[in-house]
C-alpha positions as CSV (number, residue, x, y, z in Angstrom):
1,X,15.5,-28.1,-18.7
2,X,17.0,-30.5,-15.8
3,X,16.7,-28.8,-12.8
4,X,17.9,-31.6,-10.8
5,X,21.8,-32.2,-13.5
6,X,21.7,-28.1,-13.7
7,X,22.0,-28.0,-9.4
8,X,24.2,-30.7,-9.6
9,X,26.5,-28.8,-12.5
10,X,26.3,-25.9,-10.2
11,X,27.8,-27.6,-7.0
12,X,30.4,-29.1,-9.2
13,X,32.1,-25.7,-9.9
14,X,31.3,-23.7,-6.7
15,X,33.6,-24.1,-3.4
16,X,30.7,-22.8,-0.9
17,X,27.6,-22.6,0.2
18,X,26.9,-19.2,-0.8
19,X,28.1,-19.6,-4.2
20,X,26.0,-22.4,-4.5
21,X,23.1,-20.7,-3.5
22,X,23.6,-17.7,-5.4
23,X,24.0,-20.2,-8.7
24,X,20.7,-22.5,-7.6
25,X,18.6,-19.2,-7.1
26,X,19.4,-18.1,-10.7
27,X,18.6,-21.7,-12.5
28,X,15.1,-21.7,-10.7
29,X,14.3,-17.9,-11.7
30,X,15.5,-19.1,-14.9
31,X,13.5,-22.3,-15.2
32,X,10.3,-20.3,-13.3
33,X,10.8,-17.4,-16.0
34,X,10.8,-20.3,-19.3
35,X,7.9,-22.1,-17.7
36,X,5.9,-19.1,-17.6
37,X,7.0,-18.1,-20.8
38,X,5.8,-21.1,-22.3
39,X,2.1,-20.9,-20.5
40,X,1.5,-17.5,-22.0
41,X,2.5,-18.7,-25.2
42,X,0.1,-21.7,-25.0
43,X,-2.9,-19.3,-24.0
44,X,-2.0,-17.2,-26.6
45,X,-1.7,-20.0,-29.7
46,X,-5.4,-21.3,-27.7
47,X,-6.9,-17.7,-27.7
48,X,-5.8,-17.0,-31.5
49,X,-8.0,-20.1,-32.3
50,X,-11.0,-18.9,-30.4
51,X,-10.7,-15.5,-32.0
52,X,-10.2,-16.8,-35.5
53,X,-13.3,-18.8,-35.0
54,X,-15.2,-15.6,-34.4
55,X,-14.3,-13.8,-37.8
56,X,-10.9,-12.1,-36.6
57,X,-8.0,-12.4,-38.7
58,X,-3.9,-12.9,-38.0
59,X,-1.3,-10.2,-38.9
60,X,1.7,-11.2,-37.3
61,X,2.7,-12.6,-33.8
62,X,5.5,-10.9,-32.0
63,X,7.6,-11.2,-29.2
64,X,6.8,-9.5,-25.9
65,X,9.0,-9.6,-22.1
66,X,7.6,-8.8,-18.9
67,X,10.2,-8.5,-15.6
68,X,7.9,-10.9,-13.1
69,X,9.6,-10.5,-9.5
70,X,11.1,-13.8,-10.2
71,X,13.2,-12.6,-13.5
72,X,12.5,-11.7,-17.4
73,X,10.0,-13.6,-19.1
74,X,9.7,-14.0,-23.0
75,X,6.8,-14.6,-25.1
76,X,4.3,-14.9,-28.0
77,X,1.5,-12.4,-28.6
78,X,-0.6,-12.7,-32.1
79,X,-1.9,-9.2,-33.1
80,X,-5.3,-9.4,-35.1
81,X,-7.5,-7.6,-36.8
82,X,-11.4,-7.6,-35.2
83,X,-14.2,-7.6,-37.7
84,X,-14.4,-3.9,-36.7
85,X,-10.4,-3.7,-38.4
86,X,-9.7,-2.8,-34.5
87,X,-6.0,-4.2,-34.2
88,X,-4.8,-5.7,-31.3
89,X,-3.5,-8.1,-29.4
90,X,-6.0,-10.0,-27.4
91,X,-3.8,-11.8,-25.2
92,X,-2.6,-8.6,-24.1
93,X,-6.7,-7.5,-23.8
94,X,-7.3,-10.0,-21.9
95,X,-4.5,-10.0,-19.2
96,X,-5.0,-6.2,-18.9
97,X,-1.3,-5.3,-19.4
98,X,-0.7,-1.7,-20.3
99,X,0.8,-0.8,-23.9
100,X,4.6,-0.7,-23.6
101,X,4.7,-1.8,-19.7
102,X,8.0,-3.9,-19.1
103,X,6.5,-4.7,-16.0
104,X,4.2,-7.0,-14.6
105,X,1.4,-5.4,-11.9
106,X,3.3,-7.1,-9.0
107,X,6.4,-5.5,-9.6
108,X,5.0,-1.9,-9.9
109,X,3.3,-2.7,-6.4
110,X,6.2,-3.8,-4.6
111,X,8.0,-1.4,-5.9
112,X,5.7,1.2,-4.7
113,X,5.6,-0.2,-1.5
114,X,9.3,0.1,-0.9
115,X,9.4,3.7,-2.4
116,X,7.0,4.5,0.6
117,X,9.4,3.3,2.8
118,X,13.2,4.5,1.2
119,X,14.2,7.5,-1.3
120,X,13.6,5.9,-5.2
121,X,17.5,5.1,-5.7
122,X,17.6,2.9,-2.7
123,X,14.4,0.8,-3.8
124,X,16.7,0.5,-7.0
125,X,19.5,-1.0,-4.9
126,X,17.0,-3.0,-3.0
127,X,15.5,-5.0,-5.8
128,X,18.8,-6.1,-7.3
129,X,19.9,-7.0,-4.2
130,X,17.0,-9.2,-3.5
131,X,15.7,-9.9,-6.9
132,X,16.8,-10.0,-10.4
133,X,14.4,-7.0,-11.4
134,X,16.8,-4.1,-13.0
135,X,14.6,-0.6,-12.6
136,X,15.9,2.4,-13.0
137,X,14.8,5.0,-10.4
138,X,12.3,7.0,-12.5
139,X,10.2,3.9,-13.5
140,X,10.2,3.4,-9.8
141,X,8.5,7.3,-9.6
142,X,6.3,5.9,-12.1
143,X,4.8,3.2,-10.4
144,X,4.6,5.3,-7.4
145,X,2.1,7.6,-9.6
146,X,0.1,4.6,-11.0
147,X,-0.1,2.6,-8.0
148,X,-1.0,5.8,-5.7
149,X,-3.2,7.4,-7.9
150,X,-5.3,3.7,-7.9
151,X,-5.7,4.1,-4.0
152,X,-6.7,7.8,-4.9
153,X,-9.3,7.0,-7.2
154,X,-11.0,4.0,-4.7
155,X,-10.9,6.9,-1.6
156,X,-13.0,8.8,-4.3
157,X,-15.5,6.8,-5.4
158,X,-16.1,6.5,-1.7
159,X,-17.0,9.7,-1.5
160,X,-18.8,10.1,-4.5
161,X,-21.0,7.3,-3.4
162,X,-21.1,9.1,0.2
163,X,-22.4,11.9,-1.5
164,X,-24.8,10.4,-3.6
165,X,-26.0,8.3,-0.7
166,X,-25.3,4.8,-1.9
167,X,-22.3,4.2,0.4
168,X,-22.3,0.3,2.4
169,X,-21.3,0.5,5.6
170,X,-19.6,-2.3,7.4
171,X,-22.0,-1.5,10.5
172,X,-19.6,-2.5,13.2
173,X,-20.5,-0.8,16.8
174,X,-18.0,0.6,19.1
175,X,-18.2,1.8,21.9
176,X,-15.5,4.0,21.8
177,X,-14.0,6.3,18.7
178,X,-10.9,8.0,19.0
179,X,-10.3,10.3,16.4
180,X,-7.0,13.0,15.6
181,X,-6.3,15.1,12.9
182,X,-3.0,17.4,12.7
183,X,-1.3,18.4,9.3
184,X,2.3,18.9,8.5
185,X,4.3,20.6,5.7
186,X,6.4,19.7,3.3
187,X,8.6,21.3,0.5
188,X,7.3,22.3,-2.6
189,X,9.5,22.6,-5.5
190,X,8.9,26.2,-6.0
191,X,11.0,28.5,-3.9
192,X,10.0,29.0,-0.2
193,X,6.9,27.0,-1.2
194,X,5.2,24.2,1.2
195,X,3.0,21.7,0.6
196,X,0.8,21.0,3.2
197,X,-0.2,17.0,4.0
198,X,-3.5,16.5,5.9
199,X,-3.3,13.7,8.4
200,X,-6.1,11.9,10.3
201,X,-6.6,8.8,12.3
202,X,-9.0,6.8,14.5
203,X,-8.9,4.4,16.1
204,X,-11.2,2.3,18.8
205,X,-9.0,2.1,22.0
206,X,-6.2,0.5,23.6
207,X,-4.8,-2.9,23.9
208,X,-2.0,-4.1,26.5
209,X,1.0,-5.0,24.6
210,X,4.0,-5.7,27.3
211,X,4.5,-2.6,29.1
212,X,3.1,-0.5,26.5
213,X,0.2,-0.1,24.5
214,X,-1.4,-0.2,21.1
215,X,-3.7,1.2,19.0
216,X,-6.8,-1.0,17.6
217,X,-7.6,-1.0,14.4
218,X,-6.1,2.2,13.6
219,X,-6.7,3.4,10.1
220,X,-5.9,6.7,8.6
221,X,-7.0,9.2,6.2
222,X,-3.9,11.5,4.2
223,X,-4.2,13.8,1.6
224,X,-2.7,16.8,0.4
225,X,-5.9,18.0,-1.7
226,X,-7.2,21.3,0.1
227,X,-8.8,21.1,3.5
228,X,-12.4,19.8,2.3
229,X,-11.5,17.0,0.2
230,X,-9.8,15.8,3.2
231,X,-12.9,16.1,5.3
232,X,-14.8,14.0,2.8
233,X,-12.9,11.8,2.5
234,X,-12.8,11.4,6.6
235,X,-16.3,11.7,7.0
236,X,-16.8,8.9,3.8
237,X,-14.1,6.3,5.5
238,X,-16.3,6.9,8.9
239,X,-19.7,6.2,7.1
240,X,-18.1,3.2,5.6
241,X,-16.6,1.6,8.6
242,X,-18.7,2.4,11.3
243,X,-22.5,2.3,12.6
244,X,-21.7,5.5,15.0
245,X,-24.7,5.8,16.2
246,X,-24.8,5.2,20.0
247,X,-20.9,5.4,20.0
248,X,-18.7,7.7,21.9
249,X,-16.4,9.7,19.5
250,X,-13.7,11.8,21.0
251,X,-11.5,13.8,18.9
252,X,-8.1,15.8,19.3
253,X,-6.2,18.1,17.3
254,X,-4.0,21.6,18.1
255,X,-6.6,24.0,16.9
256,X,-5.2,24.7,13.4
257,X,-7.1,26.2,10.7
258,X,-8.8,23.4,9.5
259,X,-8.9,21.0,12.6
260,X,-11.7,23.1,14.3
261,X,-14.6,21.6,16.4
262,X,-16.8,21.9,14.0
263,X,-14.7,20.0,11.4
264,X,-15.6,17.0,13.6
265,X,-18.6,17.6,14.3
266,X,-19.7,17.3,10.9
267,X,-17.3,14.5,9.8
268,X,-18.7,11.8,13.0
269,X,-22.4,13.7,13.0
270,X,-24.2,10.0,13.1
271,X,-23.3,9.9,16.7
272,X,-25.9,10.6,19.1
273,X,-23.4,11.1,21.9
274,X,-22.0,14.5,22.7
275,X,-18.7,14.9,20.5
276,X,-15.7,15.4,23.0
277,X,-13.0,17.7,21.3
278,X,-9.7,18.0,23.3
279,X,-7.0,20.5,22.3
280,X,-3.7,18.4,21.8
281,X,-1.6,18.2,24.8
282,X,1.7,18.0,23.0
283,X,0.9,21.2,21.3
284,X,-0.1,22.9,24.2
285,X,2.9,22.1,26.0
286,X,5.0,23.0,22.8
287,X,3.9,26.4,23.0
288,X,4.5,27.1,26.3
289,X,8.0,25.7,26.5
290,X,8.6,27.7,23.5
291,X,6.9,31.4,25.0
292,X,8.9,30.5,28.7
293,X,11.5,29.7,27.0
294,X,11.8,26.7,28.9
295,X,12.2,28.0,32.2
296,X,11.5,25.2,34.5
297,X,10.0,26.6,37.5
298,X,8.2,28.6,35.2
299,X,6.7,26.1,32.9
300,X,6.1,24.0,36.1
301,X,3.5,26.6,37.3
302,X,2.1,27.2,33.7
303,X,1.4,23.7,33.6
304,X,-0.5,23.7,36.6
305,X,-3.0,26.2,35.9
306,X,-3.3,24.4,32.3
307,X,-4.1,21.1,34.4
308,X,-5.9,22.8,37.3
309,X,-8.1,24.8,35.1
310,X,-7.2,28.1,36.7
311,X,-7.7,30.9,33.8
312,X,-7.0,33.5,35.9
313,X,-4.0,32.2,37.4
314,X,-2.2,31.3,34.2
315,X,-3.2,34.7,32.8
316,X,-1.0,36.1,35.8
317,X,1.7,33.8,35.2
318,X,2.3,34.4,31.5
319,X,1.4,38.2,31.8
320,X,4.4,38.7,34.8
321,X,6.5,36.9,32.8
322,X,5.9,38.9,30.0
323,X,6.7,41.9,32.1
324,X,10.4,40.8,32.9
325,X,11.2,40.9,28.7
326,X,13.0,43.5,26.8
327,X,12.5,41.7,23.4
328,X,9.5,42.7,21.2
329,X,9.9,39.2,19.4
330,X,10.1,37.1,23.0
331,X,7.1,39.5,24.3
332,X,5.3,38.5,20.8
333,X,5.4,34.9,21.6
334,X,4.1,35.0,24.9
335,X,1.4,37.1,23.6
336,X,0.5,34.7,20.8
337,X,0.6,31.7,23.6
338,X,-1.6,33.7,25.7
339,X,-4.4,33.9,22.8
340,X,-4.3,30.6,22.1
341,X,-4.9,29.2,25.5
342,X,-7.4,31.8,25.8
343,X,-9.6,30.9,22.3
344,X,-9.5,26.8,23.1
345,X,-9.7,27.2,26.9
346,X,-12.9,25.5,26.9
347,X,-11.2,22.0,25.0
348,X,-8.3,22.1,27.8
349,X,-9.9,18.9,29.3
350,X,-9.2,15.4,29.8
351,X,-12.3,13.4,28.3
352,X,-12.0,10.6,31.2
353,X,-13.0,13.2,33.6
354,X,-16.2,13.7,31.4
355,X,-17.0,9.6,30.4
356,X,-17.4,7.6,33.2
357,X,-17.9,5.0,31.1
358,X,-14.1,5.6,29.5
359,X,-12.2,2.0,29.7
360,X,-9.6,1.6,32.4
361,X,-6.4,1.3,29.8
362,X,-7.9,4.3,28.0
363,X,-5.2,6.8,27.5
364,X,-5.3,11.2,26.9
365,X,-5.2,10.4,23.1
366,X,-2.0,12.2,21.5
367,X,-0.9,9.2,19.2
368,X,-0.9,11.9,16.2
369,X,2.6,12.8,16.3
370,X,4.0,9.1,16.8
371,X,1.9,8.0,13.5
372,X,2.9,11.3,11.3
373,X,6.8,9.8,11.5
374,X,5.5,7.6,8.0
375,X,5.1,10.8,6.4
376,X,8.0,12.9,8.0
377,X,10.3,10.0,7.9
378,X,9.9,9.6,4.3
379,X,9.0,13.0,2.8
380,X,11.0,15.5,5.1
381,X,14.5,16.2,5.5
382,X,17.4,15.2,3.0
383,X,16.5,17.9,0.5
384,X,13.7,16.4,-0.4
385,X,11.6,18.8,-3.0
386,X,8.1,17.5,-3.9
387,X,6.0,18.2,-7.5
388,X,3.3,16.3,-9.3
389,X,4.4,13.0,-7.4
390,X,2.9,14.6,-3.7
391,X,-0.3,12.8,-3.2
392,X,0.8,9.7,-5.0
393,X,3.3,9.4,-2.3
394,X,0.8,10.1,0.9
395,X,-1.9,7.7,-0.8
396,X,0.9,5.0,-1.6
397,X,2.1,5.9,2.1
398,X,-1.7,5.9,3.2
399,X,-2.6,2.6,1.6
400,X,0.4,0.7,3.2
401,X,-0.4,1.9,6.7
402,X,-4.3,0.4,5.9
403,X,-3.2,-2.5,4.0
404,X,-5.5,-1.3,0.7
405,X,-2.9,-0.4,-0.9
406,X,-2.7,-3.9,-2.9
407,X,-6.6,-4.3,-3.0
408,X,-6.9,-0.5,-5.0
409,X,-4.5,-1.0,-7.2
410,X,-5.5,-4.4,-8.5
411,X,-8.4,-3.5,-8.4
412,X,-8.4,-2.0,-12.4
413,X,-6.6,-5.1,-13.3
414,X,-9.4,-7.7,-11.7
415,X,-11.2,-9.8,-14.3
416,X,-14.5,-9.7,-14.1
417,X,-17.0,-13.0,-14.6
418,X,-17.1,-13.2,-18.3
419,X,-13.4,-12.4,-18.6
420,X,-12.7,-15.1,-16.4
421,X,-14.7,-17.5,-18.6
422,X,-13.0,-16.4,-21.1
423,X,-9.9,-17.3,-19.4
424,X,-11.0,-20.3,-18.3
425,X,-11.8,-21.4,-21.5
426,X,-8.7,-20.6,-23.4
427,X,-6.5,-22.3,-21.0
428,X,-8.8,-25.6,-21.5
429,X,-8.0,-25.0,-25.1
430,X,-4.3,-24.9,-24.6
431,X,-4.3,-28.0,-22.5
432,X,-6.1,-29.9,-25.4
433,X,-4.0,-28.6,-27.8
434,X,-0.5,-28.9,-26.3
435,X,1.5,-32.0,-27.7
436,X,2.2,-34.7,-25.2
437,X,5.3,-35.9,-25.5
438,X,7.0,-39.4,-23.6
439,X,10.8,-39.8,-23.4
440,X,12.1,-42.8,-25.4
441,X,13.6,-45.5,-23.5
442,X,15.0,-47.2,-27.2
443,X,14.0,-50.7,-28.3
444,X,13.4,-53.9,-26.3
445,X,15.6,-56.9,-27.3
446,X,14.9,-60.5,-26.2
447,X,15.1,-63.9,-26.3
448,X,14.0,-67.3,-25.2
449,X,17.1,-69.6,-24.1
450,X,15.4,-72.8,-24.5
451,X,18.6,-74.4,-25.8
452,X,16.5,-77.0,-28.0
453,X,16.8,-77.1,-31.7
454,X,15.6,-74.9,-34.7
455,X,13.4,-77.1,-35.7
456,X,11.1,-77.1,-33.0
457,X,8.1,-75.1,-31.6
458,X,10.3,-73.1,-29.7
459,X,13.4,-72.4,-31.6
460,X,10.9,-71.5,-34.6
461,X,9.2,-69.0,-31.5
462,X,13.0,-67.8,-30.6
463,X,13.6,-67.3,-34.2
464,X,10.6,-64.9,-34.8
465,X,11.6,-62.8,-31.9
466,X,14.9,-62.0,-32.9
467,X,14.2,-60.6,-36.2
């Protein structure tokens, strides 16, 4: 294949640019998708000769295509027959493809990835617009199961091995760990059903960036097992990542069933310091705005006592306002606001006030609802309905916000030392054995003008030459 005659066929016929383009972009996923094709079949031919060598026998070699990102790629696998009468194809063994994948690992991943991002049918729209991968939307659900269950199974082990005692930990020190933990629901696919997603993040302060700040090294936990997976798994990613020990760990959450003091307590208990637990200022504002009914001079003096730390007060406030209603459901709510201030009154705090040694860009905390829009973005709204795929989607969801996403899932598919040798090997094999082939530039003619008669020493030379 001329790549250099094919681009210059293709200019020939187009009138633009983008034609062009379009035209040059196929020939090289073309060529890529051939030169590939031929590689595999070359470690394949090399790896049928090693395995003959060992006692396994041919049955037939068959044709096999895998969709690479770059396009379709076509090419010879050998099935055998082991010593054992195992039948299989080794090439396939030894690349760890899956039986009947049409697929190659980078595909499903990418594909994931998107499908985090957009609903399945858009990923499908995305692809063939930016690559010549055809999926149909429920392979794309697929690889969403696959690639999220990988990230599943590697937040697992970590808490097996927390569990069992064997976890590493990266032993970094901090000074400072901000920790926050909320949930939020989504739709089952029974009716009136909800399945709730458990959220958490820490982080280890601020950073200036412009007029705003950021988070450092934020990294978050998700799940939507029941409430104590996702506190071993919390407590496992703190062993792992942290050396808590003479670090300051301040937590936040609305109170929930499941996001109680304790809960924390337990998940960062390798830190000496006193755990500071705030209750979550958004929430806390939410509820009042929502029992006032968003009465501003009203809220403005609920607010107050909230800030002030005047129980009394606040008590006063919300019981003459509940005074002036006629509605059992208004009265209700004010009631229900009232006991929740009441039972968290002690975690109405601002953890500055307590830490004198809090950083001077250090914020409230309360970056929970600004990081659970990768969840509610994706998985709320638009009808959505969620089944079997639920906690595929959060890890898939989880691992891109991390960046493990790609590490756990080719993580099953990483060759270990004596595979690699193996590797190695065969593709030495193919080298040797692949034919080397030189174009033919036709024959040489010459001559020797020397003018001078047959006779002589040269014209008998000349003579020789041009038979």
């Amino acid at each position: 294949m001329d790549i250099i005659k094919d681009l210059f066929d293709i200019w020939k016929r187009k009138r633009n640019l983008v034609d062009f383009e379009t035209g040059a972009v196929q020939v090289m996923y073309e060529w890529m998708g051939q030169a590939v094709g031929r590689m595999l079949t070359e470690m394949n031919r090399a790896l049928t000769r090693l395995k003959q060598n060992e006692g396994w026998k041919v049955e037939r070699t068959d044709e096999r295509r895998l969709q690479f990102l770059f396009g379709p790629v076509t090419f010879s696998h050998t099935l055998m027959i082991a010593p054992n009468h195992q039948r299989l194809y080794p090439l396939d063994r030894l690349m760890k493809w899956r039986k009947g994948s049409r697929y190659s690992p980078y595909v499903e991943l990418k594909a994931a990835e998107l499908a985090g991002r957009m609903p399945y049918r858009q990923v499908v729209e995305t692809l063939e617009t930016w690559t010549p991968i055809k999926m149909s939307h429920s392979t794309v659900m697929a690889s969403v199961r696959r690639v999220g269950a990988a990230q599943g199974q590697m937040d697992e082990a970590l808490v097996e091995k927390d569990k069992a005692g064997t976890l590493m930990s990266e032993g970094r020190m901090v000074t400072h760990l901000m920790t926050e933990a909320d949930g939020t629901y989504v739709r089952g696919m029974q009716k009136k059903a909800h399945i709730e997603i458990k959220h958490l993040i820490t982080y280890e302060g601020w950073e200036q960036n412009g007029k705003r700040r950021r988070l450092v090294n934020p990294y978050a936990v998700m799940t939507a097992k029941n409430v104590n997976d996702f506190w071993d798994q919390a407590t496992a990613v703190a062993e792992s990542r942290y050396d808590l020990t003479h670090t300051q760990v301040v937590a936040n959450s609305d109170g929930g069933s499941g996001y109680g003091e304790e809960r924390f307590k337990e998940a960062f208990s390798g830190s000496r310091q006193p755990l500071f637990v705030q209750l979550d200022d958004f929430h806390v504002a939410q509820a009042l705005t929502r029992a006032l009914h968003g009465d501003k001079d009203w809220l403005k003096a609920a607010k107050k006592a909230v800030r002030d730390k005047q129980e009394e007060t606040l008590v006063t406030i919300l019981d003459t306002y509940e005074s002036q209603l006629e509605n059992d459901k208004q009265i209700q709510k004010v009631a229900d606001v009232k006991k929740y201030l009441m039972n968290h009154w002690s975690r109405l705090f601002d953890w500055r006030d307590k830490d004198k040694q809090a950083p001077k860009i250090a914020g409230k905390l309360g970056a929970m609802e600004s990081n659970q829009r990768h969840l509610t973005f994706r998985m709320k709204k638009r009808g959505m309905h969620w089944g079997g795929s639920v906690e595929a989607m959060v890890k898939v969801i989880q691992g891109c916000q991390n960046g493990t996403l790609q590490a756990a899932y080719l993580a099953s598919l990483e060759l270990g030392e004596r595979a690699m040798r193996r590797v190695t090997k065969t593709m030495r094999i193919a080298t040797l054995l692949r034919s080397q082939t030189r174009p033919s530039i036709g024959v040489h003619l010459g001559r020797i003008a020397g003018y001078t008669s047959a006779s002589s020493s040269v014209g008998h030379l000349n003579k020789i030459l041009t038979l």
